[in-house]
N, C-alpha and C positions, 0 to 999 in steps of 0.2 A: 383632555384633548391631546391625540398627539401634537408632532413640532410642525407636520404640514397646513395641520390645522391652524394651531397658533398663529403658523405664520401669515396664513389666510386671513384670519379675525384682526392682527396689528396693522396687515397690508391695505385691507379694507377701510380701519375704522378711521386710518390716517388719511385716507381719499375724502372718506366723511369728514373728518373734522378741518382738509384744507378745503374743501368748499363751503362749508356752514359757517366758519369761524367770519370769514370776510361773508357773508349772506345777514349773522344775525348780528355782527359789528355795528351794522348801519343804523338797526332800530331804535337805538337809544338815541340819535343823533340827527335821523332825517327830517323829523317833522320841522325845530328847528332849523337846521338848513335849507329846507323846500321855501320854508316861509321867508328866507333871504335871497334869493334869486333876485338875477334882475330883474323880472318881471315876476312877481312872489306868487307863492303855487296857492290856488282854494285849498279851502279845507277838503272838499270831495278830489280834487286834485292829487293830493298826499295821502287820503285813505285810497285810491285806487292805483297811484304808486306803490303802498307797499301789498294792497293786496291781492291785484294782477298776477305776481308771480305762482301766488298760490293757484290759481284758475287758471293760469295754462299748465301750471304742473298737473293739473286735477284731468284738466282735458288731454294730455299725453302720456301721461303715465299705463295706459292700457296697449295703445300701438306701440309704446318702446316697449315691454313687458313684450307683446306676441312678435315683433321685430328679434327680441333676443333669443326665442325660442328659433327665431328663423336660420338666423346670422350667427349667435353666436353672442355671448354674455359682453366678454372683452371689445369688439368691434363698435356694440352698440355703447357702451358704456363711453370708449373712446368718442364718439361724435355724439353723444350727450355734452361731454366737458367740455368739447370744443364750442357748442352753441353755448352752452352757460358763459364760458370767457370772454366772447365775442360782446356776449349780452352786457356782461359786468362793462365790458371798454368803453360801449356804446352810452355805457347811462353815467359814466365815469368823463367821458370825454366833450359833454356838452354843460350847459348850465339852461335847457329849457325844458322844463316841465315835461314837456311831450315826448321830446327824445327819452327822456329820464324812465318815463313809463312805460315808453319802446324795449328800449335798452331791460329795463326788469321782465316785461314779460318776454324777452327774448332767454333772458335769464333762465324763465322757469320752462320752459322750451327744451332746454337739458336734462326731461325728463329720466334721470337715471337710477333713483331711488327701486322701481321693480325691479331691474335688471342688476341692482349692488345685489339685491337680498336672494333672488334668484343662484348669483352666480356664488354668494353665500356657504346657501345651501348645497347646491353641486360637490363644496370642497370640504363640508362636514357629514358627520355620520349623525342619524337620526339619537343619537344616545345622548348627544354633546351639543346638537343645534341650539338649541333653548338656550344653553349656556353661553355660545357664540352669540346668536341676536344679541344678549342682553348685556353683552360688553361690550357690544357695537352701540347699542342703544346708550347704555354709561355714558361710552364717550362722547356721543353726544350732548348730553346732557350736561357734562362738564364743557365740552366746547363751548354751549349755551350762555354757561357762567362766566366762561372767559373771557367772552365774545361781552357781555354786557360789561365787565371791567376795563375792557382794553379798548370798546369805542369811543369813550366819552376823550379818551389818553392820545389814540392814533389820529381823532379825526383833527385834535388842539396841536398835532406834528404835520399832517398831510392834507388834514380837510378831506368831508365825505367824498369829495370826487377822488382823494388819493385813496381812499380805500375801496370805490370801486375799482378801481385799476391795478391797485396789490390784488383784491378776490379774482381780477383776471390773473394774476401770476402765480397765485396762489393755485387755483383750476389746472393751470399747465403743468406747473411740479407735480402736483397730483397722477399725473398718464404715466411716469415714471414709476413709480410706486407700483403702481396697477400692473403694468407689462410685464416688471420685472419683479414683483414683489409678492402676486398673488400667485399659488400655484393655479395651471390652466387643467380643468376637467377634461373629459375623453372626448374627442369631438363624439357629435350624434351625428345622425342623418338631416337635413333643412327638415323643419315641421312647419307647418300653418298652424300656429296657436288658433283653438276653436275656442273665441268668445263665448258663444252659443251653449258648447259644454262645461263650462265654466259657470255662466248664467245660470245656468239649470243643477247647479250641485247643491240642493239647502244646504248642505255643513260648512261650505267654503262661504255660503252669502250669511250664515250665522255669525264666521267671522270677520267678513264684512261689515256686518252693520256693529260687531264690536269695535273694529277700528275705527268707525264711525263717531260711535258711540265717546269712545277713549278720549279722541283728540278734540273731541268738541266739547266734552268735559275740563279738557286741561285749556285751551282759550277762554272758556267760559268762565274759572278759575282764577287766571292770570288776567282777566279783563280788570278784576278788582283788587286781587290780593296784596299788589303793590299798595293800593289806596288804603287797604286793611291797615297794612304792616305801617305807614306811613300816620296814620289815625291813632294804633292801638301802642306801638313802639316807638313811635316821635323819632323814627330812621328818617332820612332821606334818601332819595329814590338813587344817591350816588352810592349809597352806604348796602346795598339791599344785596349783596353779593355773600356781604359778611355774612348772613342769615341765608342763604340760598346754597354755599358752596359745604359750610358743614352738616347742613340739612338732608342733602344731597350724599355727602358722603357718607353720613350715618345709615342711610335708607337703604343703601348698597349689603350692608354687614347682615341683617338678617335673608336677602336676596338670592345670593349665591344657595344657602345652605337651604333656600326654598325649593331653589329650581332640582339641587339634584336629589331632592326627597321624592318631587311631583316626578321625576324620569323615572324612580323604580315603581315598580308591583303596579301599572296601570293608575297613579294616582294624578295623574295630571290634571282630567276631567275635573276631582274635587277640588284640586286646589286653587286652579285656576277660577273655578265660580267664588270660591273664598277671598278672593281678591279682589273679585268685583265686589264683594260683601262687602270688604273693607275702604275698599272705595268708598261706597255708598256712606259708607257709617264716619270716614275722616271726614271729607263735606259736611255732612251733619253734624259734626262736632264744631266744625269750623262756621257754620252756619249759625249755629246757637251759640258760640263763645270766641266769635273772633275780636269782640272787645277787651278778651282777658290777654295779655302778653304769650302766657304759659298755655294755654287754651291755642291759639293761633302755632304756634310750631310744633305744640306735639300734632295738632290736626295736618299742620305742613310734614311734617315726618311719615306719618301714615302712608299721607294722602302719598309721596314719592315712594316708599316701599311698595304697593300697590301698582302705581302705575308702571316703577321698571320692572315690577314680576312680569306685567300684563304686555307691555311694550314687548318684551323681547319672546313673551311666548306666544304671541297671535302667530308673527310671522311664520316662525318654527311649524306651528300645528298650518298653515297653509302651504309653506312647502311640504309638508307629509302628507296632508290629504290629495293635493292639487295633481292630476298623471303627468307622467314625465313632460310629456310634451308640451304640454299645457301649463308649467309650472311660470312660465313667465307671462303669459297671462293672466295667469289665478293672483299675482304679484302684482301686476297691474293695476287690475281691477281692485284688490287691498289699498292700495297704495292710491287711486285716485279715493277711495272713501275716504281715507287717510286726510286727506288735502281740504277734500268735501266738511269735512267735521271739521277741520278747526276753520273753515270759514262758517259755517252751521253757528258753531260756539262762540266766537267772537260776536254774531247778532246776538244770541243769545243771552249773553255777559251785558252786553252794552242797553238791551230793552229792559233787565234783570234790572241793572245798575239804575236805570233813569227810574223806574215807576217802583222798586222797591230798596233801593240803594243797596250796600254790601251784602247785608245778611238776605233779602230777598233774590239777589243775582246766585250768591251760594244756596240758597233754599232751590231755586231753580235749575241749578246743576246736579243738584239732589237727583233730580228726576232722571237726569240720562243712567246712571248706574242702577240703578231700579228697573229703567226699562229694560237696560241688557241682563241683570238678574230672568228676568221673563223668558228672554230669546237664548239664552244660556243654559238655561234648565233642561230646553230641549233637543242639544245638544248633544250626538253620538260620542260614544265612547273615541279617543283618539290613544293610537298605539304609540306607547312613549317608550317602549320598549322592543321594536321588530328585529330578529337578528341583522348583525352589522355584516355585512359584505366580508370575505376573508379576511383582507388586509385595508385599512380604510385610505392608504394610499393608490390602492391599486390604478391603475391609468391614469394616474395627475400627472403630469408634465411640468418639470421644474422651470 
């Protein structure tokens, strides 16, 4: 990548990781605290507090996506954060239940996720995109790890209502970043992002139902594996970072040297189904041997090289298929499956988990990577290779 590039992919993934970081701070910590309110929250109370967010993210994510094709990446992106910050204060600034659940799906309202990866795209060349998602996606991913170290530590300093209200100030630093830190694409002409044509592309809704597919695999995953690790390794659920953060880094080392094997000579297609292979086959290992210690991480190891191949090259392949004008929509409509799936996956984990405990909820994740084996096989050729533009700065504006 060139340095405009670069600096596009740090500008970006730091927008991402100040909004997530305070987003997944809270999970370790809220149930606990909802159940101490003055008036203490149900149990369906707290699962529809934290899972709200994802459901209006699901349901916005298509009109900010064809709103940025209209307006313009930067504009929408900016009045995303601002409804997220607003949302963070609101559920920060009360202690009842209802505001709380207000206040988060207000949160996920800041539907901005199509419109990061849209505006992305715009600022890298088809040669190097793959490569960009997938250090966008990294860093996320680390945030993730962060974010479950640093809640249990900031909420014992500030209490969960002070880390909704840092995630609102966290969200604000963030516009700086972005204004000033992303390089700005050539404007276009206003479009009407066509749903319609989008809807109607198989290749774009193949990746669709992969991102589906993906994230409902990784909740459905994550619904038990802490219980695994906590069963098989005698961790506790404060300790489970130590095993997540070098797991995590390890998975990255053969990643990189994957992505840019799959960007020559048209080899994306194969490798990309081989990851879903290997998907399939870590779950299966973890399915049959998550009693063994050494059985359970190297299946955790797989299972993350897999996923950050796949995480950062859906996107990539739907901005290349997606037509210009329409790319923020195509992004949207990724992005609300996206949302879709790990609410999909989390039922799925949790019926998995009741009527056949760990190895049956993993036996049952099995299946999503198998299905999209299916829907993947018949999948067009994607050019990982199209000549690059003269200069791949050309019209960015610093």
């Amino acid at each position: 990548m060139n340095a405009l590039e670069w600096r596009a992919v740090f500008a970006l993934g730091a927008l991402y990781a100040l909004r997530m970081l305070g987003m997944f701070m809270v999970l370790p910590v809220f149930a606990l605290y909802a159940g101490h309110l003055p008036v203490p929250a149900q149990p369906w109370q707290i699962g529809l507090a934290i899972g709200i967010y994802g459901l209006t993210q699901a349901l916005l994510q298509i009109p900010m996506g064809m709103a940025s094709d209209r307006f313009g990446r930067k504009p929408v992106i900016v009045a995303g954060m601002l409804v997220f910050a607003a949302g963070s204060w609101v559920a920060g600034a009360t202690d009842e239940i209802g505001w709380i659940i207000a206040g988060r799906a207000l949160q996920g309202a800041g539907a901005v996720s199509a419109a990061v990866a849209a505006l992305l795209a715009d600022v890298t060349r088809d040669a190097v995109r793959t490569m960009a998602m997938a250090i966008l996606g990294a860093g996320m991913g680390l945030a993730f790890v962060l974010a479950l170290v640093l809640g249990p530590l900031v909420a014992g300093w500030i209490g969960v209502d002070g880390i909704f209200r840092l995630t609102a100030v966290l969200a604000l630093m963030s516009l700086p970043v972005l204004l000033l830190g992303v390089p700005t694409p050539p404007p276009q002409p206003p479009q009407r992002g066509s749903l319609r044509a989008v809807l109607a592309d198989r290749q774009l809704l193949r990746l669709d139902v992969g991102i589906f597919l993906l994230h409902a695999c990784m909740t459905a995953v994550f619904t038990v594996v802490p219980l695994a690790i906590v069963q098989t390794m005698d961790m506790p659920s404060a300790a489970h970072w130590k095993l997540y953060l070098p797991v995590l880094v390890l998975s990255l080392v053969p990643v990189f040297p994957l992505i840019r094997y799959a960007e020559g000579a048209s080899r994306l297609k194969a490798v990309f189904v081989g990851m879903v292979a290997l998907l399939a086959g870590a779950l299966a290992l973890a399915a049959l041997g998550h009693g063994v210690a050494a059985v359970l991480v190297a299946a955790l190891l797989l299972y993350f090289i897999a996923f950050n191949f796949l995480e950062g090259a859906l996107p990539s392949m739907i901005s290349r298929l997606a037509p210009v004008a329409q790319k923020g929509a195509a992004l949207g409509v990724y992005s609300s499956a996206q949302f879709l799936g790990a609410f999909a996956g989390g039922v799925l984990g949790g019926l998995g988990l009741q009527y056949g405990g760990i190895g049956g909820a993993l036996a049952a994740a099995v299946l999503l990577p198998i299905i999209w084996l299916a829907v993947a096989a018949g999948m067009g050729p994607v050019n990982a290779s199209r000549p690059p533009a003269a200069r791949a700065d050309n019209g960015i504006r610093i």
